[in-house]
C-alpha positions as CSV (number, residue, x, y, z in Angstrom):
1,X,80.4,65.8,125.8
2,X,80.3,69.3,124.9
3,X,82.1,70.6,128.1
4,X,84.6,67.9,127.7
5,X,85.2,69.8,124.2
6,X,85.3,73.0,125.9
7,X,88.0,72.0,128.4
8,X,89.8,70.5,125.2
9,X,89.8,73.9,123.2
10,X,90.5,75.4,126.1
11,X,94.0,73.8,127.0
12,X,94.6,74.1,123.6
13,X,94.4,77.1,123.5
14,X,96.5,78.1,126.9
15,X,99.0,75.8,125.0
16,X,99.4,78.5,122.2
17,X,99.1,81.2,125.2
18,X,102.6,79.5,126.3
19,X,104.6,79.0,123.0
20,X,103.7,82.7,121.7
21,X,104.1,84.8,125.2
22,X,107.5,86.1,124.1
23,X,105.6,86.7,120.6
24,X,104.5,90.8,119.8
25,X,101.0,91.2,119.5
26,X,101.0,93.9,117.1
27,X,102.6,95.3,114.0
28,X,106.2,94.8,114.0
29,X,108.8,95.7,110.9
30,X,111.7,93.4,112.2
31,X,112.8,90.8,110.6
32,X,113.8,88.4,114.3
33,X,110.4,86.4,114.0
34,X,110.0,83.8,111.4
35,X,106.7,83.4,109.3
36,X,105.3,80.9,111.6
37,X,106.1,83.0,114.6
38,X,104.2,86.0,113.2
39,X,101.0,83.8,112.8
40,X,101.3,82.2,116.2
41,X,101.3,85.5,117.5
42,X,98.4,86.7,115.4
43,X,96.4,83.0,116.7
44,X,97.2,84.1,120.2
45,X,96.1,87.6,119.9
46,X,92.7,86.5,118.6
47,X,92.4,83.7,121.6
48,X,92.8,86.9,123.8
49,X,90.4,88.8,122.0
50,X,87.7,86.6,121.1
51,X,85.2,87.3,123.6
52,X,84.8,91.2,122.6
53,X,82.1,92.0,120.9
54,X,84.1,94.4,118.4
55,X,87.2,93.7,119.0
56,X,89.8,96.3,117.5
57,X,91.8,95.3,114.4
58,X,94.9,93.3,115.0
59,X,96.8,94.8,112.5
60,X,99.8,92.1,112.6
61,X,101.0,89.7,109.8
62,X,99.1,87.0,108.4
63,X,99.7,84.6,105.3
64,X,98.8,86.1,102.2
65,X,96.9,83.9,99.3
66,X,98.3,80.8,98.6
67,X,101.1,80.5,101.2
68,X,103.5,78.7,102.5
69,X,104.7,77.9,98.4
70,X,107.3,75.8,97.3
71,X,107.8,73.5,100.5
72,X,110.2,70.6,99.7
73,X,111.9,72.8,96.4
74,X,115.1,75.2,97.0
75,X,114.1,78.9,98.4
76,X,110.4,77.9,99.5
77,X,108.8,81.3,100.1
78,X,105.9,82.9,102.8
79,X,104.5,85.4,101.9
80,X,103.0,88.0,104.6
81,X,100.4,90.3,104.5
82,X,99.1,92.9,107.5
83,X,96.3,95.0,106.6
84,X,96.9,98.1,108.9
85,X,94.3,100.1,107.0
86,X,92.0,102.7,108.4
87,X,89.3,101.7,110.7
88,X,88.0,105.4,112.1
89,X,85.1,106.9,110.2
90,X,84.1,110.4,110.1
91,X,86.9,111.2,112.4
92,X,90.2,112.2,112.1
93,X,93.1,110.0,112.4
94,X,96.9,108.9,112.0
95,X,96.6,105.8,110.8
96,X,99.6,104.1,108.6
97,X,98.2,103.1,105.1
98,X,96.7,99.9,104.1
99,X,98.2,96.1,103.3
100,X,102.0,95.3,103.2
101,X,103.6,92.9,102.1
102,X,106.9,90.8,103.0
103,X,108.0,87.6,101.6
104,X,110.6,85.3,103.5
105,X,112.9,82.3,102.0
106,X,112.6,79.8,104.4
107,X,115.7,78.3,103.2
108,X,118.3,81.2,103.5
109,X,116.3,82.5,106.4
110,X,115.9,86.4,105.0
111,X,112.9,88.5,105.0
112,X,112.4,91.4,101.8
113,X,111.8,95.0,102.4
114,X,108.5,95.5,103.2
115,X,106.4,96.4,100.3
116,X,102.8,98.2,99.2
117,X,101.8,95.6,96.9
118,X,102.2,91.7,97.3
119,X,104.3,91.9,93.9
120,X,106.6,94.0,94.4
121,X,107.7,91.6,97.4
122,X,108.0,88.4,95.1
123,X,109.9,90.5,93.0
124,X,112.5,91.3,95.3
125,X,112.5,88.0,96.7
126,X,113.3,86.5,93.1
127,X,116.3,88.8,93.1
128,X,117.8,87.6,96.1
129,X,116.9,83.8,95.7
130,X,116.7,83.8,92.1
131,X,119.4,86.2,90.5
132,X,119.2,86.9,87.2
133,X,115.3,85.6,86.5
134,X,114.7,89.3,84.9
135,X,117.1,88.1,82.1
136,X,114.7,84.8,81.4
137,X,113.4,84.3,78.1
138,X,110.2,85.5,77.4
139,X,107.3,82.2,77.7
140,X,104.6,82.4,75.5
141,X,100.9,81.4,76.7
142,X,98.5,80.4,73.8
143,X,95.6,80.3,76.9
144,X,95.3,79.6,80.4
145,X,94.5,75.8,79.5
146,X,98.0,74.8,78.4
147,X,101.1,75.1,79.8
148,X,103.3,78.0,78.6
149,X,105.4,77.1,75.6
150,X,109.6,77.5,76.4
151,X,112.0,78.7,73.9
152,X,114.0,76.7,72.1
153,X,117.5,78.7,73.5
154,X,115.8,78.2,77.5
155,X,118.8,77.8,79.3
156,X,118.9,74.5,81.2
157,X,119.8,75.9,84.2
158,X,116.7,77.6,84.6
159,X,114.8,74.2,83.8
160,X,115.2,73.2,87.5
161,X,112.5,72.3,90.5
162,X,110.9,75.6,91.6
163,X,112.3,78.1,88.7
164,X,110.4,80.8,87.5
165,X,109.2,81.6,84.3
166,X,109.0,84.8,82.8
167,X,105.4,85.6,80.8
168,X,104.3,88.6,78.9
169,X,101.0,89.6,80.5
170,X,98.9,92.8,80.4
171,X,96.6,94.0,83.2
172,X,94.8,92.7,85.0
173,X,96.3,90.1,84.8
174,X,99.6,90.6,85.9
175,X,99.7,89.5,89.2
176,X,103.1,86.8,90.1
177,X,101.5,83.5,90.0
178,X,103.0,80.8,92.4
179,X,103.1,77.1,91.0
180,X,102.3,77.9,87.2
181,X,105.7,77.3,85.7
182,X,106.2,74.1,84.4
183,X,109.0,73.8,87.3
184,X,106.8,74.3,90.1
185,X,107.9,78.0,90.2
186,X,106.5,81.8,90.2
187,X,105.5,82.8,86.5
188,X,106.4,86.1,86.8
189,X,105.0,88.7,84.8
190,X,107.6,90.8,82.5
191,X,108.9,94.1,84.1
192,X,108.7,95.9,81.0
193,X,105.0,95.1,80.9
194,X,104.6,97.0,84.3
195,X,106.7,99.8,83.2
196,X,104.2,103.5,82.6
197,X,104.6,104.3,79.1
């Protein structure tokens, strides 16, 4: 039974082999693969890879927490991480930084800048796919139990499926939250919060 699985796993794997060959396996800053592209190519590099001992890092793009979000709502987003972070101890090296981040909108297709911290990507992609969402009222939260309470002036056309909210937070809790606006949305922490003072 078990080399019947084997031969299983194995065409399944020389299937991936097939759909990612014209897929990079490494690092790459354009924006011609989509999200799902980028973690074929990252499935394909570790079925080539698997039998080293140590192998070496990948360094490609990967989903970050909680991704894909908002499937089935306007603008559904990915967001990418690739951790191309030092691996050489004791030694010199030349090595790039550590993770970046990139977020794409399925729905129009389009890829942010690339970006040192995960929020700084949902940020931009809220400006492109949700103009204006740095204008939003401000929500209040009593606690994490309930739901954060809307102003009575919300405008309605912000009260849609997938909107964000806007919350006043304070570190270290300021990370962009996907799904915890009461519209399926990001509830995205103030900029002013953010800002050094």
């Amino acid at each position: 039974m078990t080399e019947q699985l084997d031969i299983f796993a194995a065409l399944e794997a020389n299937d991936r082999a097939e759909r990612a060959a014209h897929l990079p396996r490494t690092f790459v800053a354009s924006d011609e693969y989509t999200p799902q592209e980028l973690a074929d190519a990252k499935t394909a590099w570790w079925d080539e890879h698997w039998h080293m001992k140590q192998p070496p890092a990948p360094r490609m793009w990967d989903h970050s927490i909680c991704q894909p979000f908002g499937s089935g709502t306007a603008h559904s987003v990915w967001v990418m991480a690739a951790d191309l972070g030092c691996r050489h101890f004791n030694t010199d090296c030349y090595c790039v930084g550590d993770r970046v981040y990139r977020a794409y909108c399925s729905d129009c297709q389009w890829w942010t800048p690339i970006a040192e911290h995960e929020d700084e990507a949902i940020r931009a992609y809220h400006d492109h796919c949700w103009p204006g969402w740095r204008n939003l009222p401000i929500c209040t939260r009593p606690n994490l139990e309930k739901p954060p309470k809307l102003p009575a002036d919300y405008p309605q056309e912000w009260q849609v499926p997938g909107a964000p909210i806007l919350t006043r937070r304070t570190w270290p809790g300021t990370r962009n939250v996907p799904g915890r606006s009461p519209f399926g949305g990001y509830d995205m922490t103030d900029p002013k919060c953010l800002e050094k003072k």
